[in-house]
RODO-2510 file (C-alpha; in nm, 4 decimals, decimal comma):
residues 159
     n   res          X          Y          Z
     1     x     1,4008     0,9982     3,5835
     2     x     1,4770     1,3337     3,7276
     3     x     1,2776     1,4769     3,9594
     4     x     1,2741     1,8854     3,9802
     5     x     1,2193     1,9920     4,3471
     6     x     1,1457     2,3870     4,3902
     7     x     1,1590     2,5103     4,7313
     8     x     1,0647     2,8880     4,8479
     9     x     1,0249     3,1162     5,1135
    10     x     0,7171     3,3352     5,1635
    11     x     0,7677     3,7150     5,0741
    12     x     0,8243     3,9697     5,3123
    13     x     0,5482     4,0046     5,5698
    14     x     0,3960     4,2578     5,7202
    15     x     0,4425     4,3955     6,0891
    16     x     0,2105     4,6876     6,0832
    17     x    -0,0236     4,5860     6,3094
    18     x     0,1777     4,3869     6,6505
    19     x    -0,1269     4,2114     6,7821
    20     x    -0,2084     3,9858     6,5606
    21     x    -0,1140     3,6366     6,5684
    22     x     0,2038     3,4912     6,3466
    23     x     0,0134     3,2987     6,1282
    24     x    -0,2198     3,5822     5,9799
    25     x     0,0201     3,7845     5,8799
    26     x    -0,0405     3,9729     5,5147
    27     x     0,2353     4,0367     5,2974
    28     x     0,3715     4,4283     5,2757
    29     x     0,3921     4,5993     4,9418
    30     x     0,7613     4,4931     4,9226
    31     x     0,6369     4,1180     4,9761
    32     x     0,3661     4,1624     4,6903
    33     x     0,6293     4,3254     4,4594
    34     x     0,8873     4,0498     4,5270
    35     x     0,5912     3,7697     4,4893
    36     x     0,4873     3,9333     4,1371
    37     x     0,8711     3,9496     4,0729
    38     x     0,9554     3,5671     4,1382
    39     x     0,6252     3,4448     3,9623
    40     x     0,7557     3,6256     3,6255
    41     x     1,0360     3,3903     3,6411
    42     x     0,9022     3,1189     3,7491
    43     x     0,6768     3,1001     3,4653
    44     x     0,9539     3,1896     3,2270
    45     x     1,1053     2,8629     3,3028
    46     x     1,1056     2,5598     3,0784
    47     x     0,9290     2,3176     3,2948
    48     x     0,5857     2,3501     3,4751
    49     x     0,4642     2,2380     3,8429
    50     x     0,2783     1,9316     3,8712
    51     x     0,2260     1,9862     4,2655
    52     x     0,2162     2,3002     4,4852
    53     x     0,2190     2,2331     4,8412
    54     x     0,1755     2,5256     5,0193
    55     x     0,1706     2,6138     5,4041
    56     x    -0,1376     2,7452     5,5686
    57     x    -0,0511     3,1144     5,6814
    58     x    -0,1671     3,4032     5,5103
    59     x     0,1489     3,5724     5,3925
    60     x     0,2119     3,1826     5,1684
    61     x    -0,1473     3,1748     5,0729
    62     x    -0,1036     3,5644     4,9013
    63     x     0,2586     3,4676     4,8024
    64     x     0,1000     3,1717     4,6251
    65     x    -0,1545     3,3626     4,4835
    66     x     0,0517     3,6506     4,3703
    67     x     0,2791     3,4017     4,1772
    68     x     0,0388     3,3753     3,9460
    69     x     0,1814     3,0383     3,8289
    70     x    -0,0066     2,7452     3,7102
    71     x     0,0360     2,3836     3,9273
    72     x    -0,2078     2,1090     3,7957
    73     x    -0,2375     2,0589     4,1625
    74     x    -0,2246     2,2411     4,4847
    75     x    -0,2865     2,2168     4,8708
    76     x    -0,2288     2,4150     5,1762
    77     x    -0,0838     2,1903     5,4328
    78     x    -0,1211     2,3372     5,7946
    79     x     0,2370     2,1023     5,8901
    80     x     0,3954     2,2994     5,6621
    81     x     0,3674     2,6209     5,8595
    82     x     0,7122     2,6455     6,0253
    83     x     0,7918     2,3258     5,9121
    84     x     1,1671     2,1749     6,0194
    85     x     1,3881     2,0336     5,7592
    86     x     1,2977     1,7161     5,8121
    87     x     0,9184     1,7718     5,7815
    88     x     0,9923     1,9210     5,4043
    89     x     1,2142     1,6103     5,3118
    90     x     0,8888     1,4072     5,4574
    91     x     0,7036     1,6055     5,2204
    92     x     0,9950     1,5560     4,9561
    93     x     0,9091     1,1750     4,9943
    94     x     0,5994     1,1709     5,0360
    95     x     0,5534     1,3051     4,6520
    96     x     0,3890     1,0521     4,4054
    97     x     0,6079     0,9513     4,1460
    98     x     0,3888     1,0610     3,8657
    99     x     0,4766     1,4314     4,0135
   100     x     0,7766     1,5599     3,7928
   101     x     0,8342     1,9044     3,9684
   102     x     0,6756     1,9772     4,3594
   103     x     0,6906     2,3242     4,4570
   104     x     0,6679     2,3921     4,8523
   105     x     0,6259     2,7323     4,9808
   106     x     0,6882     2,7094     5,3637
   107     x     0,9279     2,9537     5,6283
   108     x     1,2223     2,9856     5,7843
   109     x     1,4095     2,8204     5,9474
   110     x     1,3008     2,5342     5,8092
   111     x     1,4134     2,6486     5,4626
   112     x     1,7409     2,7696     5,5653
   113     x     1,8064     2,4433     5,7457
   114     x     1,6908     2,2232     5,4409
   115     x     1,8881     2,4220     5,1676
   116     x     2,1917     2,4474     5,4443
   117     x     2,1886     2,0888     5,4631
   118     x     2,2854     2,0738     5,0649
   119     x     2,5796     2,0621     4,9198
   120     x     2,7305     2,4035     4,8182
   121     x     2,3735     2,5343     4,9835
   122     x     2,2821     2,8731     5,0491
   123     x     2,3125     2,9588     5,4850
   124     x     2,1093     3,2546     5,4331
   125     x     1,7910     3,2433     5,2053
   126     x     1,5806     3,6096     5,2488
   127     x     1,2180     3,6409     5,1777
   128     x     1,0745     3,5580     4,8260
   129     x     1,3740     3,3363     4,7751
   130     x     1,3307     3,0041     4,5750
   131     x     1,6176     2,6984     4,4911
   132     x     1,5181     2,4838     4,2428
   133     x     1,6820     2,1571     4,3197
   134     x     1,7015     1,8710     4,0977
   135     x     1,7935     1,4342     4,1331
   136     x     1,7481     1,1217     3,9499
   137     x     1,5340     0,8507     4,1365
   138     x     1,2542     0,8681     4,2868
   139     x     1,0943     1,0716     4,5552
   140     x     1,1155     0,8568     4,8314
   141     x     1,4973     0,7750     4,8089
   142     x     1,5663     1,2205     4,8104
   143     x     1,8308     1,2676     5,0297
   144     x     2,0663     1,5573     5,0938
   145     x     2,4196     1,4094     4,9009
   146     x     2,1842     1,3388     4,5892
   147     x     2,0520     1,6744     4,5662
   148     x     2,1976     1,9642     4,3025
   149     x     2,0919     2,2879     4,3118
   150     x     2,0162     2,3683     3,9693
   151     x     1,9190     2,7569     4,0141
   152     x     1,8990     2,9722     4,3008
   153     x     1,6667     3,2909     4,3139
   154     x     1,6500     3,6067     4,5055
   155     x     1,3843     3,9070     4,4100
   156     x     1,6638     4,1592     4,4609
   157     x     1,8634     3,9993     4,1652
   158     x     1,5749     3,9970     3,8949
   159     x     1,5438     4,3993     3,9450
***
């Protein structure tokens, strides 16, 4: 069976106001444009989520939320805040195998590393960005030389 693995980086955050700490951050108007942006095509696409995981900050939860898409299930996940490659191919894994397509909105560098780590893999992946990666097997068997990139997204190319 295939499994349908959609990765993405938070939108653009803001940096209006220096003291306050990292991880409550609010989006800019540039991030909620590029979230509304991304969520239009995401729902456009054939396929639906069966499980969001989504990392704790503020700037995910108000990318999530300005997505607008639909997962039959979804969590914020505080080890997904800066996460490292490795601790999104532990979440990658750790997916049941009734879950057809897991979403995971998360940071750099931990994106950049993961998708980097792909063949033919983009080395730079900007805010609002999303890869939709796709094998056959199961979850817990994902590994890097089984993984295709099926799509790759970036808000300034649905303008």
């Amino acid at each position: 069976m295939t499994k349908r693995f959609v990765l993405m980086r938070h939108a653009k955050s803001s940096w209006s106001t220096l003291d306050i700490d990292d991880h409550e951050r609010p989006l800019n108007m540039r991030g909620r444009l590029a979230s509304a942006l991304m969520g239009a095509w995401l729902r456009e696409q054939p396929w639906s989520i069966d499980l969001a995981l989504i990392s704790t900050s503020v700037r995910t939860k108000e990318t999530w939320r300005l997505l607008s898409v639909v997962a039959s299930t979804s969590a914020f996940r505080p080890n997904l805040y800066h996460a490292a490659s490795e601790v999104l191919w532990s979440a990658v894994r750790a997916a049941p195998d009734s879950v057809e397509t897991l979403f995971v909105l998360a940071h750099n560098p931990g994106i950049e590393a993961f998708l980097g780590g792909l063949p033919r893999g983009p080395r730079r992946v900007p805010t609002a960005a999303l890869a939709v990666i796709e094998w056959s097997g199961e979850w817990a068997d994902a590994r890097p030389d089984l993984a295709n990139i099926v799509a790759y997204e970036e808000p300034k190319g649905l303008v």
